[in-house]
N, C-alpha and C positions, 0 to 999 in steps of 0.2 A: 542823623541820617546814616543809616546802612550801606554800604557801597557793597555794590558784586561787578569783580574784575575777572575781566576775560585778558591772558596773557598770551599774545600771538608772536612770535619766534621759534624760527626753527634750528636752535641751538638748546639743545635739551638741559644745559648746565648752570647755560645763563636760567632761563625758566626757573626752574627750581630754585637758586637764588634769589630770584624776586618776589617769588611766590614765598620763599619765606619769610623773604620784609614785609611784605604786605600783608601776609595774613598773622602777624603780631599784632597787629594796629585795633585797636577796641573799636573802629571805626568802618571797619572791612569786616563783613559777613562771609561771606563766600569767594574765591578764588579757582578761575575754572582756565587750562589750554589747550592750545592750539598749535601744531608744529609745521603747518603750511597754508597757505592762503583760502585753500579751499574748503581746509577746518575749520580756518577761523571763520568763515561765510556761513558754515553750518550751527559752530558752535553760538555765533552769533544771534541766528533766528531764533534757533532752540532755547537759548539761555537768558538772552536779552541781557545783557549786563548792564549797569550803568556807564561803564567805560571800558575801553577796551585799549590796551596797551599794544600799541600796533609796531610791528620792526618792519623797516621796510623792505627792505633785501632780500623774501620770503621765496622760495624755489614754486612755480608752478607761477601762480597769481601774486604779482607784488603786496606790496602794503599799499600803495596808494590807489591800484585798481579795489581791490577789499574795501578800503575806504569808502570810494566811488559807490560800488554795490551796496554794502552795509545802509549805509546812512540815504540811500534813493526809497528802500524799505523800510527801515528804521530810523526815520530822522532824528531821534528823541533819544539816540544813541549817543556818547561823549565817545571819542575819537584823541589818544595820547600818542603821536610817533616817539616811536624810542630808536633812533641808531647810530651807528657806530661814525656818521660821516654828520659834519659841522658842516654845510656847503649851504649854500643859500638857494641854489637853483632844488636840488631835491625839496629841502623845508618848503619851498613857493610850490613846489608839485603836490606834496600832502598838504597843506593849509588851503588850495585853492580846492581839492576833492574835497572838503571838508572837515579835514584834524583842527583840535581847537589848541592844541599845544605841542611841541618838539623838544624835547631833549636828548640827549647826546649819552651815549653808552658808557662815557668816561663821569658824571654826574655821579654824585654819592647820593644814597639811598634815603637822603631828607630833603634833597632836591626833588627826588622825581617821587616822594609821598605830596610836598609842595603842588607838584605841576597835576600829582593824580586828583587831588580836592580840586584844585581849581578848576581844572577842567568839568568835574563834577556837578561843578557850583555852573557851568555853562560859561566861564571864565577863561581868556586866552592866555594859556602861558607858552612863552620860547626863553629857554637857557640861555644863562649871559652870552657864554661862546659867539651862539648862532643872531641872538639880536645885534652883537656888534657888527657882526659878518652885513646884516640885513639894512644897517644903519648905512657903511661903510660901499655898500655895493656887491657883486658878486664876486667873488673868490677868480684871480684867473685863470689857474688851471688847479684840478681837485685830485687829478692822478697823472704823477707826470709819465707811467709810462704808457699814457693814452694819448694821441696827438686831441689837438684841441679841434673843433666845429670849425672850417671854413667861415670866412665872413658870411657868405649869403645862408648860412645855416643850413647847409650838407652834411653829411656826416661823415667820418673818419673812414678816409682815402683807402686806408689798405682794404677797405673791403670791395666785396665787388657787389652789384646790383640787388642780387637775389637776398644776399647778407645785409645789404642796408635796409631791408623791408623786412625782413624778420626782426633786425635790431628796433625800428620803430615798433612793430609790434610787440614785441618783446617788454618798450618800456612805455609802452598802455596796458603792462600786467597780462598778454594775452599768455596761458600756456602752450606746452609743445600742440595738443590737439587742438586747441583753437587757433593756433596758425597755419597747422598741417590743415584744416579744413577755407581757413580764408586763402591760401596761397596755392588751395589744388597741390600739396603735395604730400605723401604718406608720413608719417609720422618717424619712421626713421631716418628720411630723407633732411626733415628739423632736424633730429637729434645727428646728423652727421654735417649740416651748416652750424651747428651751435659749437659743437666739438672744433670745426677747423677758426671758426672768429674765435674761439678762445686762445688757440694757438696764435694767431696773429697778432691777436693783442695784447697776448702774453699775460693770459688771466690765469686762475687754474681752477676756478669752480664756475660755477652758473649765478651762484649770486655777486660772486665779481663782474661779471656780464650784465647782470640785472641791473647794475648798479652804473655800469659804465653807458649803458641804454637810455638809464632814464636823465645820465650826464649830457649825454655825447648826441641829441635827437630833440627835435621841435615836438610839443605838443601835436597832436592831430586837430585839424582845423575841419 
């Protein structure tokens, strides 16, 4: 069997690294990327890969919204997260959008050839790390300089009203213009609440926000 990998990460350094384990393998055809969530959507359609190595952390549209989309049109698609955070709450958020396997960014490159056949073969794989995490229960806090969820599952206090609705949508993978259109507000107006909860929470990129959204917030019901 042939494998065609579509590699979605918006770390151009990592990419290229994988891309060049991967396309050694007598087993791998084609290797095609993707450097934000809205390419991988594209490159996705267009390319149909048999699997798609998905990072979640992606700026615009996360990996697990992609996921979501990907696989509601292409079901027949295999779905690999690859990131940099072992937590069990993220993994349960791609596995339940539909990834059939997780591993961790710190994983050597015969682990995640491992987890890319498996998945191929339509087989579950999750990295030792994250299945003991999953065994074990969830992790109880994943970034300590993030306060943790209230008991009744509110979200972190320092923010105020407007910032907590952007933070849930934020981590259903919506972008700046998909929430500047649900929340009636201009699109700079996002980009100057995203700026100031970054400050608050003492992140310093967007995919650290991304990241602490889809920590730190209840699925939407």
């Amino acid at each position: 069997m042939q494998l065609r990998i579509l590699l979605a990460d918006d770390h151009k350094i990592l990419r290229q690294a994988l891309r060049s384990v991967l396309e050694r393998e007598a087993d791998i055809c084609a290797v095609t990327e993707a450097g934000d969530g809205n390419e991988a959507i594209e490159r996705a359609f267009e390319d149909t890969p048999d699997v798609i190595v998905m990072d979640i952390g992606m700026p615009g549209l996360n990996g697990i919204e992609v996921t979501r989309r990907v696989l509601k049109e292409r079901p027949e698609i295999r779905v690999l997260a690859l990131s940099t955070y072992s937590d069990a709450r993220i993994a349960l958020r791609i596995l339940e959008a539909g990834a059939l396997g997780y591993v961790v960014k710190a994983a050597g490159s015969e682990e995640l050839l491992r987890a890319v056949r498996a998945v191929a073969r339509g087989e579950r794989y999750i990295c030792p790390e994250l299945a003991l995490l999953l065994i074990q229960g969830e992790r109880g806090t994943a970034d300590r300089r993030a306060q943790p969820r209230a008991a009744d599952g509110s979200e972190d206090r320092r923010l105020g009203k407007r910032e907590r609705e952007i933070l849930r949508l934020l981590s259903d993978g919506r972008g700046v213009a998909e929430i500047a259109e649900d929340l009636r507000l201009s699109t700079s107006m996002v980009d100057v609440h995203l700026a100031n909860m970054m400050r608050k929470l003492e992140l310093t990129d967007i995919a650290d926000l991304i990241t602490h959204a889809i920590l730190h917030t209840l699925p939407a019901t």
